[in-house]
Structure formats: C-alpha cells, structure tokens
ROMARRO-671445 format. One record per atom (N, C-alpha, C): x, y, z; residue in one letter. Coordinates in steps of 0.02 Angstrom, whole numbers, plus 32768, in hexadecimal, padded with zeros to 4 digits. Layout:
REM ROMARRO-671445
XYZa
...
//
This chain:
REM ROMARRO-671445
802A7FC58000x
800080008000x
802D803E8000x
801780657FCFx
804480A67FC1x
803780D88008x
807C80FF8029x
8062812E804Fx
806181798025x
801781A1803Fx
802681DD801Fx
80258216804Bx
804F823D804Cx
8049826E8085x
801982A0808Bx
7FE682B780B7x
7FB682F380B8x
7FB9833080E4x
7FA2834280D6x
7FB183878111x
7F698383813Ax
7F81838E8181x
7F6E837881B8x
7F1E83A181C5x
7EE8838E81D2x
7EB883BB81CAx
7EC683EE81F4x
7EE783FA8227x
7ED3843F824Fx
7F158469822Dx
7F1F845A81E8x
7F54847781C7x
7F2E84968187x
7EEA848E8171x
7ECF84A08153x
7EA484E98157x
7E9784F2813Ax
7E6785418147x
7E1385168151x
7DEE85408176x
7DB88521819Cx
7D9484FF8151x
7D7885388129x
7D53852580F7x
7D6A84EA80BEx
7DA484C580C2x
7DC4848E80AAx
7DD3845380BDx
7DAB84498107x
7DAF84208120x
7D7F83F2810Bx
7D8183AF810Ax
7D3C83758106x
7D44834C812Ex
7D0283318156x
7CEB82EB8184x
7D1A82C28167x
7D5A82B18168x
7D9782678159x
7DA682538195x
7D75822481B8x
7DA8820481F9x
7DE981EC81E0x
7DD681BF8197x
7E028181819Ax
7E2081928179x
7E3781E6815Cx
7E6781FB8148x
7E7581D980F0x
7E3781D880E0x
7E45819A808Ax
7E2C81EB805Bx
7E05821F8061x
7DF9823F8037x
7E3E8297803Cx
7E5A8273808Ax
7E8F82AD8090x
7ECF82AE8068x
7ED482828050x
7F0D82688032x
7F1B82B17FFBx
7ED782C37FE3x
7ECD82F77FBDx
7ED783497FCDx
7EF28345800Bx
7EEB83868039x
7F2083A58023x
7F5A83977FFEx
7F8983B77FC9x
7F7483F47F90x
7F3683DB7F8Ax
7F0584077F55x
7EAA84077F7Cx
7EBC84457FB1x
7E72842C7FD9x
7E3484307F96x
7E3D84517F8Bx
7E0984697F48x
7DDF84197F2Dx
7E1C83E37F09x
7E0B83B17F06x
7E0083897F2Cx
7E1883877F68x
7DF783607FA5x
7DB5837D7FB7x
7D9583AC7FB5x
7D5983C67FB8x
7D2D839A7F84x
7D3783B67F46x
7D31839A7F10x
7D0E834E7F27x
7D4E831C7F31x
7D4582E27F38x
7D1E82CD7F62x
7D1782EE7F97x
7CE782CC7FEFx
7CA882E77FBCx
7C98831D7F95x
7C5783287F76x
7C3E83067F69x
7C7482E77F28x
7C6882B17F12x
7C3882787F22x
7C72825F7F54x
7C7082167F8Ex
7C1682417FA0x
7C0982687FC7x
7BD282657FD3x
7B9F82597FB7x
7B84826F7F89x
7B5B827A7F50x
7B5F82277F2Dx
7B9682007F16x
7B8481B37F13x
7B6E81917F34x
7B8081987F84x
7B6E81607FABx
7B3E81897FEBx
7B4581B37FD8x
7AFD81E88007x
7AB681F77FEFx
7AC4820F7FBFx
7A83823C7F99x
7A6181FF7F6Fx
7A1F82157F5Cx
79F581ED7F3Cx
7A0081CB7EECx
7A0B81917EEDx
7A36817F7EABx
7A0081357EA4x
7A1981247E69x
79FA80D17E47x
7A1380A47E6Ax
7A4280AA7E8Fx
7A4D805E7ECCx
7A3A80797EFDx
7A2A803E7F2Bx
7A1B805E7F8Dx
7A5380567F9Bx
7A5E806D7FD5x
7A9880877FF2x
7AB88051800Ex
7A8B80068017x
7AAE7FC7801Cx
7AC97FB27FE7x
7AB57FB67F9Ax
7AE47F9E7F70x
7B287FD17F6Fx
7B1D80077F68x
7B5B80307F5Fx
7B9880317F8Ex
7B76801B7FCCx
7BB77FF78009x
7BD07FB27FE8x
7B987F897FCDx
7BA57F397FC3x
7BEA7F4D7F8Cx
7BE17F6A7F5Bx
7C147F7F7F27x
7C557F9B7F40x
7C477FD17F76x
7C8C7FED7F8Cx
7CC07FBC7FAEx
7C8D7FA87FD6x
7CA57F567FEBx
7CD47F2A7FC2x
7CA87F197F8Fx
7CBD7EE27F5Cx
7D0F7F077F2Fx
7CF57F3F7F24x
7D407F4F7EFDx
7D5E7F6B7F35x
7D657F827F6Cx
7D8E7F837FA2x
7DBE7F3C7FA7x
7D947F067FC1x
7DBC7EC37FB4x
7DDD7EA27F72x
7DBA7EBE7F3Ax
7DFE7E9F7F05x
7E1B7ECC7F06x
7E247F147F1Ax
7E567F387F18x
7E957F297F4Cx
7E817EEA7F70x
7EAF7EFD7FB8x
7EAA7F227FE3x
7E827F4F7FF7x
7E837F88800Bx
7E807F83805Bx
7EB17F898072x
7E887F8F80CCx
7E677FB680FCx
7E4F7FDF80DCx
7E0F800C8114x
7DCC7FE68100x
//
C-alpha cells in the first residue's frame, strides 16, 4: 500500500476542511479545492438519492474495496 502524505486538518483553513475520520479522502488536502471536490463527490454517490439503495452501493464499495486489497 502506497503512503501519501497530507496536510494535517487543523493545518487547513476552516472552509477546506471535510468529515475524513479515516483520513482516505485527505490524501487530497495538497489541493484542498479537490479534496472538497472529492468528499462532494463521495457524498452525492453514496448519500443522495440515486438508482441503487444505499445497501447496494456499500455492497459494491465493499466488493471492489476487496479485489482492490484495500484495508480500511
């Protein structure tokens, strides 16, 4: 697993911050703009009202999480 370095949230300016406990969308905090961007993103697929329920769209993150290897 690649390490990537981020800058630390209380290193950010308030309005660039996003909800990352697990620190997977901070990775992006190099360019907060696109880390914004991205948690938007992330929300709006697996938040907002879409053609899967919100159990398939975990079942998927799931599924390519594990062939990815991924450990979170």
């Amino acid at each position: 697993m690649a390490f990537i370095p981020y800058i630390p949230e209380d290193a950010l300016a308030e309005a660039d911050r996003v909800p990352d406990r697990d620190h997977i969308i901070q990775v992006h905090s190099i360019h907060p703009q696109a880390m914004r961007n991205h948690y938007d993103l992330y929300v709006t697929l697996m938040h907002k009202r879409g053609p899967l329920s919100r159990i398939q769209r975990e079942m998927i993150a799931v599924t390519i999480s594990a062939i990815n290897h991924c450990h979170y």
